[in-house]
Every structure is written in structure tokens, then in C-alpha cells.
mmCIF entry with sequence, helices, sheets and N, C-alpha, C, O atoms, coordinates in Angstrom:
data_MODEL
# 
_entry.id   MODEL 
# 
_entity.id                         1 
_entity.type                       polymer 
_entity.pdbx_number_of_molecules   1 
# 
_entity_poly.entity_id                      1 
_entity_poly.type                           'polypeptide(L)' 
_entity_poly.nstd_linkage                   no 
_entity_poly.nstd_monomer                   no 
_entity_poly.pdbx_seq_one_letter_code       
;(UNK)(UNK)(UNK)(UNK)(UNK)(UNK)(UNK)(UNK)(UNK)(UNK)(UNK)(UNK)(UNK)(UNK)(UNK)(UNK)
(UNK)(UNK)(UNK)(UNK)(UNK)(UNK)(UNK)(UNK)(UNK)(UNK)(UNK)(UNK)(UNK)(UNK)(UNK)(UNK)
(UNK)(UNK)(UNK)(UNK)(UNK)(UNK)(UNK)(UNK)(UNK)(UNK)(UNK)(UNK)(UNK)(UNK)(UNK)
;
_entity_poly.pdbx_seq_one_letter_code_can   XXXXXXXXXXXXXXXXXXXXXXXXXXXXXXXXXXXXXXXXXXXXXXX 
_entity_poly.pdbx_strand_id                 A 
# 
loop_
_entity_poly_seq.entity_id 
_entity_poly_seq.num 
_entity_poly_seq.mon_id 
_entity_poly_seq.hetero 
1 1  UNK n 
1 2  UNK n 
1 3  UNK n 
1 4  UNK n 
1 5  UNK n 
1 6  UNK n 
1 7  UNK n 
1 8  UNK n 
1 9  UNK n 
1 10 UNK n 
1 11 UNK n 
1 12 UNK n 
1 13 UNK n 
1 14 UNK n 
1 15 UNK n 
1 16 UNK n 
1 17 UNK n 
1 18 UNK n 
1 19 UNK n 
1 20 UNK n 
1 21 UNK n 
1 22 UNK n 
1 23 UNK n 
1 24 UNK n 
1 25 UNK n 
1 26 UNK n 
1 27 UNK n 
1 28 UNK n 
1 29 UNK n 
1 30 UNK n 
1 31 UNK n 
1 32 UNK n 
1 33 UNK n 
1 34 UNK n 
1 35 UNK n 
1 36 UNK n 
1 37 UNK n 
1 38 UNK n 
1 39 UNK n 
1 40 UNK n 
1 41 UNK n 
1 42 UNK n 
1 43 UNK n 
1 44 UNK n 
1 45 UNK n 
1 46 UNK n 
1 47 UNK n 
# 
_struct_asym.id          A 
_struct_asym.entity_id   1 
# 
_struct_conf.conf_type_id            HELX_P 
_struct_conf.id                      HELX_P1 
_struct_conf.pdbx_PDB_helix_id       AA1 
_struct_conf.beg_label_comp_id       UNK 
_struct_conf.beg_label_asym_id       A 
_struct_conf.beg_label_seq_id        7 
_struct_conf.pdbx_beg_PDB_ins_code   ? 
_struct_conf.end_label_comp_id       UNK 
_struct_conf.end_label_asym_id       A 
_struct_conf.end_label_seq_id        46 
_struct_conf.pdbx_end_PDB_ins_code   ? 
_struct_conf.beg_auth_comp_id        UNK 
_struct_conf.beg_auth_asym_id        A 
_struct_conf.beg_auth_seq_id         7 
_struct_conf.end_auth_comp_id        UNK 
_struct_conf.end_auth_asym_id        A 
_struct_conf.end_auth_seq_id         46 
_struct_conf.pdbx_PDB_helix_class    1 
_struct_conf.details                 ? 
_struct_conf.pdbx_PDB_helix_length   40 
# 
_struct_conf_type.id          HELX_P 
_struct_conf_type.criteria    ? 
_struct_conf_type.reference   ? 
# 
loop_
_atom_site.group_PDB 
_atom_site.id 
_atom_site.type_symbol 
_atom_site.label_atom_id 
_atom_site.label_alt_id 
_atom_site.label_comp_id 
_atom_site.label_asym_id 
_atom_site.label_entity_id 
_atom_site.label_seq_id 
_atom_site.pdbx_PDB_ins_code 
_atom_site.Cartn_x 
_atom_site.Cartn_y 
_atom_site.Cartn_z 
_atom_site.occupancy 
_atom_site.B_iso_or_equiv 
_atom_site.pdbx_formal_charge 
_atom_site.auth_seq_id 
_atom_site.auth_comp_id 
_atom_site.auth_asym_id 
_atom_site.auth_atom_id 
_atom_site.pdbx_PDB_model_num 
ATOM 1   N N  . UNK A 1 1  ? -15.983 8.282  90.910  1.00 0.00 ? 1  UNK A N  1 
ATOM 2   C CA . UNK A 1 1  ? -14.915 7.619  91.666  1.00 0.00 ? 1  UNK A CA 1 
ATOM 3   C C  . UNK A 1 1  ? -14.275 6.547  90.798  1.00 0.00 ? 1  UNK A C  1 
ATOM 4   O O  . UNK A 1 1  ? -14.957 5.683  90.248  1.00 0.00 ? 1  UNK A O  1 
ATOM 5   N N  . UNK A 1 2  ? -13.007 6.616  90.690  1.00 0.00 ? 2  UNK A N  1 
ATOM 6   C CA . UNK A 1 2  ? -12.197 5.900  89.789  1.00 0.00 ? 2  UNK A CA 1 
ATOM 7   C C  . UNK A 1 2  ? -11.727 4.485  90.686  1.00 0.00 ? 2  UNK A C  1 
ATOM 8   O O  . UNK A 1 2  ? -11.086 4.459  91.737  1.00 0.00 ? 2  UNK A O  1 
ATOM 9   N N  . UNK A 1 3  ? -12.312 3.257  89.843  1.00 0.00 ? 3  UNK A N  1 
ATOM 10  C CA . UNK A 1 3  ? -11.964 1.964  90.816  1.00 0.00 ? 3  UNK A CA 1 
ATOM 11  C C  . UNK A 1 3  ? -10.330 1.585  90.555  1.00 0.00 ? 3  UNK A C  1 
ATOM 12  O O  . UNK A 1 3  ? -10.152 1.670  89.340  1.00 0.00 ? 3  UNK A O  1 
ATOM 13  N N  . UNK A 1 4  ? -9.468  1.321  91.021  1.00 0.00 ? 4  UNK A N  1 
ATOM 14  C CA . UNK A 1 4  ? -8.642  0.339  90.675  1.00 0.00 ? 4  UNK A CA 1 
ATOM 15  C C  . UNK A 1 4  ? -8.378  -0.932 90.885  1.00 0.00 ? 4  UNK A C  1 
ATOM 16  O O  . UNK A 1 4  ? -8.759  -1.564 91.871  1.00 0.00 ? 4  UNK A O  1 
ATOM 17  N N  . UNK A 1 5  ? -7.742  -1.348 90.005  1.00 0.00 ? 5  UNK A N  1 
ATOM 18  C CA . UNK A 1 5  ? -7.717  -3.457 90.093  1.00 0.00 ? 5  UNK A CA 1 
ATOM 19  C C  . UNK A 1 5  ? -6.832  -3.481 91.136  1.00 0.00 ? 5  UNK A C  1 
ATOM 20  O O  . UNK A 1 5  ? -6.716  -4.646 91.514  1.00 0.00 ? 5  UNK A O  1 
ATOM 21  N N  . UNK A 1 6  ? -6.201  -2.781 91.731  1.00 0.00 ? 6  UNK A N  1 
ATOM 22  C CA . UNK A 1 6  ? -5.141  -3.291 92.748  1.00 0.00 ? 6  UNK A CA 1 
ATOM 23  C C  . UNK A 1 6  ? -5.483  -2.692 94.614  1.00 0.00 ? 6  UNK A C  1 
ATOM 24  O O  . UNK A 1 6  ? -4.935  -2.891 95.699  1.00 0.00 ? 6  UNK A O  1 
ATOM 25  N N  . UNK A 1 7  ? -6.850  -1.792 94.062  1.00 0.00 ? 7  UNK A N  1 
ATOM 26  C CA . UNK A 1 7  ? -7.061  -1.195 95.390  1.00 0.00 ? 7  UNK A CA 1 
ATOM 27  C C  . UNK A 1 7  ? -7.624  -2.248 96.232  1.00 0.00 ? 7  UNK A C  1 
ATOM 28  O O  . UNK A 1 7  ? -7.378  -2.162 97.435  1.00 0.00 ? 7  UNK A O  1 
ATOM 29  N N  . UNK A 1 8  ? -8.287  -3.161 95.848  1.00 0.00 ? 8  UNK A N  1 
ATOM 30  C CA . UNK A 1 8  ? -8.767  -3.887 97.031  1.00 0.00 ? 8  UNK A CA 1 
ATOM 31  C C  . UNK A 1 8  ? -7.848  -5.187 97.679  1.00 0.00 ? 8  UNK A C  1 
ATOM 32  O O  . UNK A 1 8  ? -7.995  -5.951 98.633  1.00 0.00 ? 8  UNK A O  1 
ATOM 33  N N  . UNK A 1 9  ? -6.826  -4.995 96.616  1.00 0.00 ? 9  UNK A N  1 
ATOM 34  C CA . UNK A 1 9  ? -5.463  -5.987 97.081  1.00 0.00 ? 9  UNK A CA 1 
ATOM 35  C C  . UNK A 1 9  ? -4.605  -4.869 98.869  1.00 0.00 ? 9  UNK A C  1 
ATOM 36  O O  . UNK A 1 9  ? -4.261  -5.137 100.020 1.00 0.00 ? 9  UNK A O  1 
ATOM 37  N N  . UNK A 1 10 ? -4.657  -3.873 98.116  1.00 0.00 ? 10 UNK A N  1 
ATOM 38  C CA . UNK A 1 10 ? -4.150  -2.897 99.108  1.00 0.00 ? 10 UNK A CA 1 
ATOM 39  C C  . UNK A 1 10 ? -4.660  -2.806 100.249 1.00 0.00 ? 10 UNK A C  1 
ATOM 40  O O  . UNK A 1 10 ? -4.050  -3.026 101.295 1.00 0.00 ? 10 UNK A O  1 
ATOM 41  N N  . UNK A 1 11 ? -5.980  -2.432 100.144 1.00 0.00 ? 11 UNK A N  1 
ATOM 42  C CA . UNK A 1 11 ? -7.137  -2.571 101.302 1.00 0.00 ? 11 UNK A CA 1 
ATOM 43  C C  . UNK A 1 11 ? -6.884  -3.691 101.892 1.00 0.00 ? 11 UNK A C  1 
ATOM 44  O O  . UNK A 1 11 ? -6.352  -3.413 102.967 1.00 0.00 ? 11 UNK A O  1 
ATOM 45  N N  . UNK A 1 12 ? -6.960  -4.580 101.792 1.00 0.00 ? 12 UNK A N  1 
ATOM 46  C CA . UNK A 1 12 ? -6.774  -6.243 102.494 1.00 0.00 ? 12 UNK A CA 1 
ATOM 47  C C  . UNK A 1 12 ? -5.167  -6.245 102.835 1.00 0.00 ? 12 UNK A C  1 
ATOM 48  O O  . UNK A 1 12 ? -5.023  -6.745 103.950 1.00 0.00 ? 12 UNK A O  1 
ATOM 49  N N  . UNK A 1 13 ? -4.030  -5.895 102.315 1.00 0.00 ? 13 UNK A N  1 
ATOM 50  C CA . UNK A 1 13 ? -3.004  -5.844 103.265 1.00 0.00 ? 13 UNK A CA 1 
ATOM 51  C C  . UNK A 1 13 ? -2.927  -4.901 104.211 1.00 0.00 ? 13 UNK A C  1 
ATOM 52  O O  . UNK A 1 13 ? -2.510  -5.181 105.335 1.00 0.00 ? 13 UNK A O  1 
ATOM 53  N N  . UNK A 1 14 ? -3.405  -3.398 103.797 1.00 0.00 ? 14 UNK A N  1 
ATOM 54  C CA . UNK A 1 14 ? -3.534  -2.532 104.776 1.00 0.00 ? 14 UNK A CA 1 
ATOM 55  C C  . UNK A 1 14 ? -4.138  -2.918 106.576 1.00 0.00 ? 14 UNK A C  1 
ATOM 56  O O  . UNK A 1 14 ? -3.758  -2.659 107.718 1.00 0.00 ? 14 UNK A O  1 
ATOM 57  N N  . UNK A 1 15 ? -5.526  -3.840 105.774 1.00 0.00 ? 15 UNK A N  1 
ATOM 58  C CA . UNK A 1 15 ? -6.588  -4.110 106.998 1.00 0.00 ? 15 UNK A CA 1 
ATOM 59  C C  . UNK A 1 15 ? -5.498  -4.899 107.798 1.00 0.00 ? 15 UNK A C  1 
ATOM 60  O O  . UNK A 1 15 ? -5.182  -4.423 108.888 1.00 0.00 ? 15 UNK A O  1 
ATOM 61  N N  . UNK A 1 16 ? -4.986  -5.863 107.451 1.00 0.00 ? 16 UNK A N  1 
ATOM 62  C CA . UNK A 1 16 ? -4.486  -7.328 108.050 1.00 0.00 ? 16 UNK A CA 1 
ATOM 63  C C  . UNK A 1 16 ? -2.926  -6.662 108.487 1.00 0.00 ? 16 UNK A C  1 
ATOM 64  O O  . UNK A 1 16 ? -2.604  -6.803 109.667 1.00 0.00 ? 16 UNK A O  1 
ATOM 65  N N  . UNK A 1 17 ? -2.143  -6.080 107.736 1.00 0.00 ? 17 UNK A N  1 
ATOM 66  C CA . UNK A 1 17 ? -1.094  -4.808 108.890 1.00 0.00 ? 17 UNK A CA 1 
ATOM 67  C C  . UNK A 1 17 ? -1.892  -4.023 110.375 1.00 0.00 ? 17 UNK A C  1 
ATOM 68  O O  . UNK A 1 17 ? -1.370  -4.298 111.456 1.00 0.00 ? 17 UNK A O  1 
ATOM 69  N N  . UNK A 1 18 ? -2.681  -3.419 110.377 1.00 0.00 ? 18 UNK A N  1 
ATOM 70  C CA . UNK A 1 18 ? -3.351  -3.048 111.012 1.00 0.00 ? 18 UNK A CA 1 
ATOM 71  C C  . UNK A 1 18 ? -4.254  -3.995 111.707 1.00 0.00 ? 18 UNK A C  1 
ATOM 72  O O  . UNK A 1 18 ? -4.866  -3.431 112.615 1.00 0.00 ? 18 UNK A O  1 
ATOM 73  N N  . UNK A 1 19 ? -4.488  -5.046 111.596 1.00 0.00 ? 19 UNK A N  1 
ATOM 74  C CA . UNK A 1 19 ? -5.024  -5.803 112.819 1.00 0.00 ? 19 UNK A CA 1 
ATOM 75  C C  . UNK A 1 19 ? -3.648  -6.639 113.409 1.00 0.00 ? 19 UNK A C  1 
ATOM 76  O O  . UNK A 1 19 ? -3.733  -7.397 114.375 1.00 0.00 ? 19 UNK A O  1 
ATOM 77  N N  . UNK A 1 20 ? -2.495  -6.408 112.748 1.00 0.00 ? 20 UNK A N  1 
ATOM 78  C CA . UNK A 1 20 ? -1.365  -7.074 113.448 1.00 0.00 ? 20 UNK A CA 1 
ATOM 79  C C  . UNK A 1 20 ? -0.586  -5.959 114.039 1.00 0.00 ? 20 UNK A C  1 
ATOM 80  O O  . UNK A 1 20 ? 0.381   -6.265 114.735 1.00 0.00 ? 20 UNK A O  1 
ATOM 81  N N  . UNK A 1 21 ? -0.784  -5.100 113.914 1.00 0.00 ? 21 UNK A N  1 
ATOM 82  C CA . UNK A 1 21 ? -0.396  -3.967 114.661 1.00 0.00 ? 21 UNK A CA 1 
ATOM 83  C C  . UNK A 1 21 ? -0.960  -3.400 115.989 1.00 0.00 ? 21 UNK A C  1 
ATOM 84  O O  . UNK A 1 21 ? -0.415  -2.842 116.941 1.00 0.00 ? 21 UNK A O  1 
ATOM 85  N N  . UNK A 1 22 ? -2.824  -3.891 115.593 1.00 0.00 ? 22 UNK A N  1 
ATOM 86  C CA . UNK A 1 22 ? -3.538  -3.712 116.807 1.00 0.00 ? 22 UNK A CA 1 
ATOM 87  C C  . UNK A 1 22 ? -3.046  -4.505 117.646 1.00 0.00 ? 22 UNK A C  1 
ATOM 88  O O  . UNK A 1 22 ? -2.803  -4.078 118.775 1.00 0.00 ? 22 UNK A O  1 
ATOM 89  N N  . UNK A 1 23 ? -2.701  -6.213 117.220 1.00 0.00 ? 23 UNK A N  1 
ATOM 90  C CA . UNK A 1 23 ? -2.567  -7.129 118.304 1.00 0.00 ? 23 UNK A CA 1 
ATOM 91  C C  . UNK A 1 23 ? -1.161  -6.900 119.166 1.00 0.00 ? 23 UNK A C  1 
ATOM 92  O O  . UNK A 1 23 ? -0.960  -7.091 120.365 1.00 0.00 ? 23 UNK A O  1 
ATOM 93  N N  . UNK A 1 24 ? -0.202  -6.390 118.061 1.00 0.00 ? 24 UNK A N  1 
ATOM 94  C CA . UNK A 1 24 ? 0.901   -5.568 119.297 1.00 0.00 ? 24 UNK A CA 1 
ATOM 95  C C  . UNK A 1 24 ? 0.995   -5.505 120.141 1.00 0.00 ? 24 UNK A C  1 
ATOM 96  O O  . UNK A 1 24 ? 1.494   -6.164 121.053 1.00 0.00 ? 24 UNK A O  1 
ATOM 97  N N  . UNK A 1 25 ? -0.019  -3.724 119.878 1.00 0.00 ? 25 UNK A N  1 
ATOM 98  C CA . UNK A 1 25 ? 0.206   -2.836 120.528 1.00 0.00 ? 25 UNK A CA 1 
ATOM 99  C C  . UNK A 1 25 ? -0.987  -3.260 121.786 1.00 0.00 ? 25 UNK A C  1 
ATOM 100 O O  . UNK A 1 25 ? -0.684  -2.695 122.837 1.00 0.00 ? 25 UNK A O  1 
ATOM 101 N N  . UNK A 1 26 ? -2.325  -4.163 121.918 1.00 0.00 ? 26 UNK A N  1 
ATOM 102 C CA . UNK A 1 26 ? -3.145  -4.553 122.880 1.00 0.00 ? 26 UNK A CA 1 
ATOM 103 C C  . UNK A 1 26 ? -1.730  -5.847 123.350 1.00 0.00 ? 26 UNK A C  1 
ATOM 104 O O  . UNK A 1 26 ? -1.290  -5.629 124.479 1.00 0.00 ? 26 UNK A O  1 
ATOM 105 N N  . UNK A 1 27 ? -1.212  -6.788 122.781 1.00 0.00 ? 27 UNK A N  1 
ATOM 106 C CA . UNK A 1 27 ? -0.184  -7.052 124.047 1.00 0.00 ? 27 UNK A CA 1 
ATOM 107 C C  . UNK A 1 27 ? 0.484   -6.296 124.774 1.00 0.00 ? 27 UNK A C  1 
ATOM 108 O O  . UNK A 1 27 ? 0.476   -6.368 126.003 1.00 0.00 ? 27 UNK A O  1 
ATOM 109 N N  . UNK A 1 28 ? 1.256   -5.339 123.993 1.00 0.00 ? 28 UNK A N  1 
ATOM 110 C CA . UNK A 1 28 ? 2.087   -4.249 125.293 1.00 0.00 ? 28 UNK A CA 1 
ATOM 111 C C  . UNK A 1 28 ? 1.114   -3.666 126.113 1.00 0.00 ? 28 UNK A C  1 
ATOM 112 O O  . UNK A 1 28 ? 1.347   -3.787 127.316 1.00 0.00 ? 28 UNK A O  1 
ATOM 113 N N  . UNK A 1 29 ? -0.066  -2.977 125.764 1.00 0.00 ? 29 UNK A N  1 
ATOM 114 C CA . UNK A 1 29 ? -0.691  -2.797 126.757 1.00 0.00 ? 29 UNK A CA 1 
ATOM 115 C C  . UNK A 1 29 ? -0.935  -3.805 127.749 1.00 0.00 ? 29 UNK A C  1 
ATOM 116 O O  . UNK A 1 29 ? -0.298  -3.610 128.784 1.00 0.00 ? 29 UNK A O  1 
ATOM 117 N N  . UNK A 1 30 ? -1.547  -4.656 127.745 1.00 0.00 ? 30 UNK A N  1 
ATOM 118 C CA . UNK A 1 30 ? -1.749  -5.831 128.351 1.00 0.00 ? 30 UNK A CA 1 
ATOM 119 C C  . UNK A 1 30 ? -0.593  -6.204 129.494 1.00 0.00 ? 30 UNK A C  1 
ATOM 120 O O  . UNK A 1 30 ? -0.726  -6.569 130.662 1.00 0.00 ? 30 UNK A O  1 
ATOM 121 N N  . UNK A 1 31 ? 0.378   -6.008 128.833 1.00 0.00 ? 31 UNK A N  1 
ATOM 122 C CA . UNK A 1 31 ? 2.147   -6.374 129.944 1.00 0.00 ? 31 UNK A CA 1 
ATOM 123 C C  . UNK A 1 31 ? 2.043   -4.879 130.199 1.00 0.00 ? 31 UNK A C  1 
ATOM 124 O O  . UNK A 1 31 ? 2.145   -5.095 131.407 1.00 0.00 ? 31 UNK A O  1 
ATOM 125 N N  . UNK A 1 32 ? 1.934   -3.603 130.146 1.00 0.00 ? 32 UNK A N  1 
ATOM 126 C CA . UNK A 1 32 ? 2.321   -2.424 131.306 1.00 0.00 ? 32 UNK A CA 1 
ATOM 127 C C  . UNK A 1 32 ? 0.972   -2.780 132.324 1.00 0.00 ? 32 UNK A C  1 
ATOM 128 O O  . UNK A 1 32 ? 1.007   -2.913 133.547 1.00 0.00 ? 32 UNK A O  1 
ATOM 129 N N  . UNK A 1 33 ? 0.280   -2.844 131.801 1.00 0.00 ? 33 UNK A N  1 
ATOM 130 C CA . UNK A 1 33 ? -1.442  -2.702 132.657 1.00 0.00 ? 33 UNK A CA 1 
ATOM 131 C C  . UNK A 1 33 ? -0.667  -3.796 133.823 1.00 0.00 ? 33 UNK A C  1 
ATOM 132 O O  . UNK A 1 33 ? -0.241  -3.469 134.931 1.00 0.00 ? 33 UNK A O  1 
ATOM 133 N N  . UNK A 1 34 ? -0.634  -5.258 133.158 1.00 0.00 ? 34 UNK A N  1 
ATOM 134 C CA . UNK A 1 34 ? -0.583  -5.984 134.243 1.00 0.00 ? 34 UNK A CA 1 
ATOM 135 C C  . UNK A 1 34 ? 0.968   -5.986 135.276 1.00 0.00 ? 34 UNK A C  1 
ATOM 136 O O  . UNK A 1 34 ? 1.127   -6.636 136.309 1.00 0.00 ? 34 UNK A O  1 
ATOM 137 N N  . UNK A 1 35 ? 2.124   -4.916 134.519 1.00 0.00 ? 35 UNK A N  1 
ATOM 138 C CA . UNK A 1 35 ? 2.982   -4.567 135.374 1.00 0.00 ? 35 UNK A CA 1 
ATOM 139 C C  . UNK A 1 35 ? 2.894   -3.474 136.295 1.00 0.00 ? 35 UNK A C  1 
ATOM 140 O O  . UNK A 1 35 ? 3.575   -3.558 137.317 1.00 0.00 ? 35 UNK A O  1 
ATOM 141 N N  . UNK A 1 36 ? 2.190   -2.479 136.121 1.00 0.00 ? 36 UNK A N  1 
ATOM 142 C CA . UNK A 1 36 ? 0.983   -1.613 136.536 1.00 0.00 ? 36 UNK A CA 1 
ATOM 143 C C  . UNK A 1 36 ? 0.361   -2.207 137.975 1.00 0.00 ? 36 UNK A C  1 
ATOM 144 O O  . UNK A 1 36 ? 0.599   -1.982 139.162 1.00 0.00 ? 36 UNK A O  1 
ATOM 145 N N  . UNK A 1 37 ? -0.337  -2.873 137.423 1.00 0.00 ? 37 UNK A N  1 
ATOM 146 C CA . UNK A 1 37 ? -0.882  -3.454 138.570 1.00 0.00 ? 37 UNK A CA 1 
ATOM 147 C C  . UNK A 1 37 ? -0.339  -4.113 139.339 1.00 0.00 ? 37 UNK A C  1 
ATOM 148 O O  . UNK A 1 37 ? -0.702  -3.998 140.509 1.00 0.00 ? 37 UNK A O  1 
ATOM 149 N N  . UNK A 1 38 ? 0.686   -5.017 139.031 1.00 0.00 ? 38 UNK A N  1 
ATOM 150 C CA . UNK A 1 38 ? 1.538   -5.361 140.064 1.00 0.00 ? 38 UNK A CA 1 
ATOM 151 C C  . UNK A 1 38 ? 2.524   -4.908 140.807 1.00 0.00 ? 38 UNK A C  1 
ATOM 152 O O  . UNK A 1 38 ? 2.950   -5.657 141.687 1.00 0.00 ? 38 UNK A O  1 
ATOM 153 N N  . UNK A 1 39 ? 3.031   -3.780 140.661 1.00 0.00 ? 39 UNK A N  1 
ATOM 154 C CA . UNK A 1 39 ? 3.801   -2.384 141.389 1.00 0.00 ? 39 UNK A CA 1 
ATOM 155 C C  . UNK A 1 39 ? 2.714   -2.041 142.259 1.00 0.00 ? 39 UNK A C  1 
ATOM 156 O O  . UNK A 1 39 ? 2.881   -2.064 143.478 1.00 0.00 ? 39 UNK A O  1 
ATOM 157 N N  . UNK A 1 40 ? 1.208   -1.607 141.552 1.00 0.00 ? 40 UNK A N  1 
ATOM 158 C CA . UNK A 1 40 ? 0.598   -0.699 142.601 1.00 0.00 ? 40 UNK A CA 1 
ATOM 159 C C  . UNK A 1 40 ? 0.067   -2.039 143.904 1.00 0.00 ? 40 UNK A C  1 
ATOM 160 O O  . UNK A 1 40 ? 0.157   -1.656 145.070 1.00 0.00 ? 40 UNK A O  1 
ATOM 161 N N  . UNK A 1 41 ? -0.261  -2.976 143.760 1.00 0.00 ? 41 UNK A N  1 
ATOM 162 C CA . UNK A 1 41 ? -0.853  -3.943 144.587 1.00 0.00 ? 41 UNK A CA 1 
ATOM 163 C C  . UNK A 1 41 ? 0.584   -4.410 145.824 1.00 0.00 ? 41 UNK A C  1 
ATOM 164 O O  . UNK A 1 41 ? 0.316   -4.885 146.928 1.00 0.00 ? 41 UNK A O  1 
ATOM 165 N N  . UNK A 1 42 ? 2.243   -4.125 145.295 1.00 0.00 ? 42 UNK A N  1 
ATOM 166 C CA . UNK A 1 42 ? 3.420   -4.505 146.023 1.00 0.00 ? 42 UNK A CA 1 
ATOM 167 C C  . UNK A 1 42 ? 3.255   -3.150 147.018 1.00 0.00 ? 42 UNK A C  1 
ATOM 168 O O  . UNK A 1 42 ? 3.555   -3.103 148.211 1.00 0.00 ? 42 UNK A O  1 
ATOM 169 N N  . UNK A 1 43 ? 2.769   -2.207 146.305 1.00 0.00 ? 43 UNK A N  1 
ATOM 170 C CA . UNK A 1 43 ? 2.808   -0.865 147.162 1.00 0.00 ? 43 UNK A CA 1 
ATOM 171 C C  . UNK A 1 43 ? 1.849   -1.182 148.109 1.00 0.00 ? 43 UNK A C  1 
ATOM 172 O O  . UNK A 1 43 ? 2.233   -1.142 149.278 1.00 0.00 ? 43 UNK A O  1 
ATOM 173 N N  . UNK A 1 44 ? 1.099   -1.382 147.971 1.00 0.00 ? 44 UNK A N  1 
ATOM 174 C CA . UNK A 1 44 ? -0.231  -1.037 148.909 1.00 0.00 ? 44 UNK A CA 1 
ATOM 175 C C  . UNK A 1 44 ? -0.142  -2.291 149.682 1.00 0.00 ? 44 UNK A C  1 
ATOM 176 O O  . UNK A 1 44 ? -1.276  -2.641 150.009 1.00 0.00 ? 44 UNK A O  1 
ATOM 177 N N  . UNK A 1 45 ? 0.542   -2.899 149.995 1.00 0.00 ? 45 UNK A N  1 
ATOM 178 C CA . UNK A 1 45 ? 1.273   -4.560 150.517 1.00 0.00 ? 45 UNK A CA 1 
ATOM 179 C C  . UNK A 1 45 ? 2.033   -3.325 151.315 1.00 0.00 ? 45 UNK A C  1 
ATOM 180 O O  . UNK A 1 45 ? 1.413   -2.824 152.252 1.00 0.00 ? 45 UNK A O  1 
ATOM 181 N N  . UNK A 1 46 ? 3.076   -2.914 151.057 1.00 0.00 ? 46 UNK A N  1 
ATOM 182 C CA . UNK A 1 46 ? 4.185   -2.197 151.552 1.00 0.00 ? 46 UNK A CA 1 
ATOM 183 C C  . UNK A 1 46 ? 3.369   -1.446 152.321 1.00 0.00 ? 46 UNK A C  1 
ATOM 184 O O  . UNK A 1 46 ? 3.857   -1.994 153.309 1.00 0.00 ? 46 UNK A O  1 
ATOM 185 N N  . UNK A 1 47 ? 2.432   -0.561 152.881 1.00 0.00 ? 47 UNK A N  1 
ATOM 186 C CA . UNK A 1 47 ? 1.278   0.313  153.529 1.00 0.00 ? 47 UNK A CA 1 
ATOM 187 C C  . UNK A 1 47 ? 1.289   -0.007 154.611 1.00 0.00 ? 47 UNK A C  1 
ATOM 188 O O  . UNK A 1 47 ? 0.496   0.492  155.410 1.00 0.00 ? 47 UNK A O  1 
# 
């Protein structure tokens, strides 16, 4: 396995894109879930 001097520079922006990408995409989830839930809880109010 061939090392390179720049792969672990890569690796560490890759990781840190990808944990800012995770944090995104867990906010949007976070805002449908909790818009989600607040449609289904207006519905079941409406019942």
C-alpha cells in the first residue's frame, strides 16, 4: 500500500465535510420530524 503525504490532509477535510454535512442534513431532519409532528398532533386536535 502506497502512503501519500497529502492523504491524511484529505482524510481530515473529507471527515470534517462530512460531519458538516451530517449536521445539515440531522437539522433538516429535525425541522420535517418536528413539522411532522406538528401537522399530525393539529390533526388529531381536529378528530
Amino acid at each position: 500500500m502506497e502512503v501519500y503525504p497529502f492523504s491524511g490532509e484529505l482524510i481530515l477535510k473529507a471527515i470534517s465535510f462530512f460531519q458538516m454535512m451530517f449536521r445539515l442534513c440531522r437539522k433538516a431532519v429535525g425541522n420535517l420530524l418536528r413539522h411532522s409532528l406538528k401537522d399530525a398532533s393539529l390533526q388529531l386536535l381536529e378528530v
